[in-house]
N, C-alpha and C positions, 0 to 999 in steps of 0.2 A: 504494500500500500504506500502510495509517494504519500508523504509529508507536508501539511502545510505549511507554506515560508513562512514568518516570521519578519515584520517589519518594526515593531516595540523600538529597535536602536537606531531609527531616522529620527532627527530631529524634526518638530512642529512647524520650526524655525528659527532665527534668531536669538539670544538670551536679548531680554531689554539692556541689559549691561553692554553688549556687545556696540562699537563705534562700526556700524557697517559703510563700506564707503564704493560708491559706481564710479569706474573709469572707463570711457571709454577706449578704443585700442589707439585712439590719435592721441592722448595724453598721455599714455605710457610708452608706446614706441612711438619709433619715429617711420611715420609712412610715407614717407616724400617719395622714393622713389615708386612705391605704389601706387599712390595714388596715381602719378603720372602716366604706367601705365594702363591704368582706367581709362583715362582721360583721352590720350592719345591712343588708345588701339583697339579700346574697350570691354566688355565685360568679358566675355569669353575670353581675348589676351589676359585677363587678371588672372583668370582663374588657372589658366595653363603657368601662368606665372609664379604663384602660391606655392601652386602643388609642384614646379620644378625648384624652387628657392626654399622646401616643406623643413629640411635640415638647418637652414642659415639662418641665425637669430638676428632678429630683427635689431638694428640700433636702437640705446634707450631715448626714450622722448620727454617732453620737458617736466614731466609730473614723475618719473621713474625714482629720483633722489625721496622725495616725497613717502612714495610709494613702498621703497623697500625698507627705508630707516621705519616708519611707523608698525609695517608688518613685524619688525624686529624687537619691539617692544612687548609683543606676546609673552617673551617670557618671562613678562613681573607675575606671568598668575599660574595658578595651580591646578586652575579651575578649568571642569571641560569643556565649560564652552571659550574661546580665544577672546582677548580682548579687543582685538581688531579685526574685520572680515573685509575682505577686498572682493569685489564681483565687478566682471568684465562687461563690459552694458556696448555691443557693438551694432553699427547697421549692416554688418555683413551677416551671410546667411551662414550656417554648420560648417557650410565645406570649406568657402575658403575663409573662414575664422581660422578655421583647424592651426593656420601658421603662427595665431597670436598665441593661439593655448601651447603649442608648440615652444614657443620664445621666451612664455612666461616658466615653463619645464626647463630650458635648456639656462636659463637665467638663475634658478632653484629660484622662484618668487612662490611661496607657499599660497597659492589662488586656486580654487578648483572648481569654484562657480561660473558660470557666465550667462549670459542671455543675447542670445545673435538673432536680431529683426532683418530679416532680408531689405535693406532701401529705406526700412523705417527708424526710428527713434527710438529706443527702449529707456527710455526716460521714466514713461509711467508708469512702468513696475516700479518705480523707486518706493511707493508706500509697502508697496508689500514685502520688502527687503527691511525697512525701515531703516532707509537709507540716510543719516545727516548732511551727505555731500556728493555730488557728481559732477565731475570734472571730463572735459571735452576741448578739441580741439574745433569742434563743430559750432559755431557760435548761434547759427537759427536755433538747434537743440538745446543749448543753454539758454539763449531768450527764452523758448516756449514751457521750459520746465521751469524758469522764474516766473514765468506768467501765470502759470498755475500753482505757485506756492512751494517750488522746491528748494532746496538749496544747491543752488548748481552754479560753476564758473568756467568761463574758456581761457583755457590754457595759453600764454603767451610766450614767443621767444621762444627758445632752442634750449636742449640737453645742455646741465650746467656742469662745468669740470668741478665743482663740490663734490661731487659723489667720486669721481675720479682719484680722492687725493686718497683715502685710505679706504677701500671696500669693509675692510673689519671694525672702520669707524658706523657707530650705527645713533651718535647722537643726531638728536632730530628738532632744529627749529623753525617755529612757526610764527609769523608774523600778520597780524591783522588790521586794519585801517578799522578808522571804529564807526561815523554815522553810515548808513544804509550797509552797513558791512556785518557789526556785530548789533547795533541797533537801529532802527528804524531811520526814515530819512524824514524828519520831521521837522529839525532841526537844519537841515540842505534845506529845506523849501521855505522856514521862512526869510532864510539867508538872500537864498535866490530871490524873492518876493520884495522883501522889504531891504536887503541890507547888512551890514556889518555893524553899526551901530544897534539896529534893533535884533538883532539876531544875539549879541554881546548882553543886549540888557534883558534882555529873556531867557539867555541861561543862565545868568547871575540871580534872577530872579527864582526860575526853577531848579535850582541846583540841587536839591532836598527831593525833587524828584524825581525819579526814576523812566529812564527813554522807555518806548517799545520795545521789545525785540527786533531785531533784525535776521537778515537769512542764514549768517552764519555764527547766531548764539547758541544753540544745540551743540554746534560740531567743537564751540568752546567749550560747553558743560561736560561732554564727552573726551577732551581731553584733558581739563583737568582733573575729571575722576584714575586717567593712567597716572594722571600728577601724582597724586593723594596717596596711588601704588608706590610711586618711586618712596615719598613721607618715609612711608610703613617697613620700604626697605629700609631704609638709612636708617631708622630708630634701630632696628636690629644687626645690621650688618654695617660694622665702620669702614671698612671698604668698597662697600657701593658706590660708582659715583653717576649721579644723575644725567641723567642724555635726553631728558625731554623739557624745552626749552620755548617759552611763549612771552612774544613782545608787542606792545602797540603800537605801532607808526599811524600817527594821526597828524593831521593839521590846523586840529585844535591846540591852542595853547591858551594860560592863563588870562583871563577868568574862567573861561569856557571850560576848560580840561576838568574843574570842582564834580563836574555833572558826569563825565565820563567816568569818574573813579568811583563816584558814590552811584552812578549805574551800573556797574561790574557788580560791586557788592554788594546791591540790592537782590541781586541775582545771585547770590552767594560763590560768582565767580571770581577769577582772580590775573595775574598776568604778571611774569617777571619783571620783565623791563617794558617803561614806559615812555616813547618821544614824541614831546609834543612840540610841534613845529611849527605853529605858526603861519602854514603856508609855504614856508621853505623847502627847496627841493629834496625827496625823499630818496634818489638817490643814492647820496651822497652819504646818509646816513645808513642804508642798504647795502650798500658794497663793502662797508664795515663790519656791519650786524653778520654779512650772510646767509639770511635764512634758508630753508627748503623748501620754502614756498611762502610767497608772499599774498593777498587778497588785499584788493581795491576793486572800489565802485567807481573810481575816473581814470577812463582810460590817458588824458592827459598824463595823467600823473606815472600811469604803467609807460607809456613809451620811454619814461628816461629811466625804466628799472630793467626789463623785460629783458636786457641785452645785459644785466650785470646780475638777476639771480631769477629763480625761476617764477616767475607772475602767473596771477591769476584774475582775471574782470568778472565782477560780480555785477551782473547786470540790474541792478535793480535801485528804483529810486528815483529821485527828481534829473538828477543829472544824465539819466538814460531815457526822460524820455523823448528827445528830438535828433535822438543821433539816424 
């Protein structure tokens, strides 16, 4: 008599604990020459192309740094479900995916979910992952998942030599602009609207109050919970040394910055280092810092970083909507 299987050891899903995070395959590798030949010879060339190139790992792409240092953090826990889960969100269909899953194997990047929409978007399964963040090089795909309330940003610039310098390096930082980025853009609009002046005397005013959320306060709350891991290690072990690392580059500065700090912590969130600029070029302060990824909602501002660390445009908020 055969045996009924036994499915009890699949997971339901995700643990809520879990940081699940969608990458598309154009922010983790690098598809340039792929794409091209789509473009130039078309779909049938692709696919002969794949499946002759099925062994050759794809170059990494500008979210790859990102990508592996966080998966690397897995091991603060003990616990069976991972604290980080990476799933591949691609518009290609099974077959020729096959060379990313491929790439991500020959790379050892511990991933082994994906979702491949043949031509379409697989953006909105993001709820059913329960996703904090999707990352693309695809920028209509990014708008229409911000449109609809996700947290998602298009990838800018090229593979950064960061990751290059020591692979057994696995510290990991992360840097985030702060109105429409980690909180709502309430304060952009009525900047835009009315001014510097009344924008200054309105957060002096509201300082004691606490912003909205914006699209990527989750994907804070979620990493400072690895934080809180790293805490628990160091209380225990005096040779841990900490690798995960979170800074504010904003262009808020005093008065203004009063409201940003006592928004974080209204939130019971937190952030190592904090630079408030002002307005002054970020940059500059960027190519210091180093991050492994940086987030902004003005693309202005990512042109003068994109080419010195790895960026990300959050499309959402007052300053995106006439571009």
């Amino acid at each position: 008599m055969t045996s009924t299987p036994h499915y009890n050891a699949f997971m339901a899903g995700p643990s809520e604990k879990t940081l699940v995070i969608g990458i598309a395959s154009s922010a983790l590798f690098d598809l340039t020459e792929s794409d091209r030949v789509f473009r130039e010879q078309g779909e049938d060339s692709y696919r002969e192309f794949q499946e002759a190139h099925y062994d050759i790992r794809l170059e990494p792409g500008v979210a790859y740094p990102f990508i592996r240092r966080i998966l690397g953090l897995n091991d603060l826990s003990d616990a069976d479900s991972p604290l980080v889960e990476v799933v591949i969100l691609s518009r290609n269909d099974p077959e020729t995916g096959a060379r990313v899953m491929r790439s991500v194997e020959l790379c050892s990047l511990p991933i082994t979910r994906a979702v491949f929409m043949q031509g379409r978007s697989p953006y909105r399964f993001m709820q059913a992952f329960g996703m904090k963040l999707f990352l693309s090089a695809n920028r209509k795909d990014v708008e229409e998942a911000t449109l609809e309330g996700y947290p998602a940003g298009t990838v800018l610039g090229s593979y950064s030599a960061l990751d290059a310098d020591d692979p057994t390096n696995l510290d990991l930082r992360i840097s985030f602009d702060f109105d429409a980025v980690l909180a709502d853009d309430s304060s952009e609009r009525l900047y835009s609207e009315e001014g510097m002046e009344a924008y200054r005397a309105n957060e002096v005013k509201l300082e004691n109050i606490p912003l909205p959320p914006g699209p990527m306060k989750d994907l804070l709350e979620a990493v400072n919970r690895i934080q809180d891991l790293e805490d628990e290690r160091t209380s225990t072990d005096a040779t841990y040394r900490r690798r995960l690392f979170v800074s504010l580059v904003t262009a808020r500065n005093a008065p203004a910055h009063t409201r940003a700090i006592r928004t974080l912590k209204s939130w019971g969130l937190r952030v190592n280092d904090g630079f408030f600029l002002g307005g002054w070029e970020k940059g500059a302060i960027l190519e210091i810092l180093k991050p492994h990824i940086f987030f902004d909602d003005q693309l202005t501002h990512l042109e003068g970083t994109k080419d010195l660390v790895p960026s990300v445009h959050v499309p959402f908020g007052v300053k995106n909507l006439h571009r």
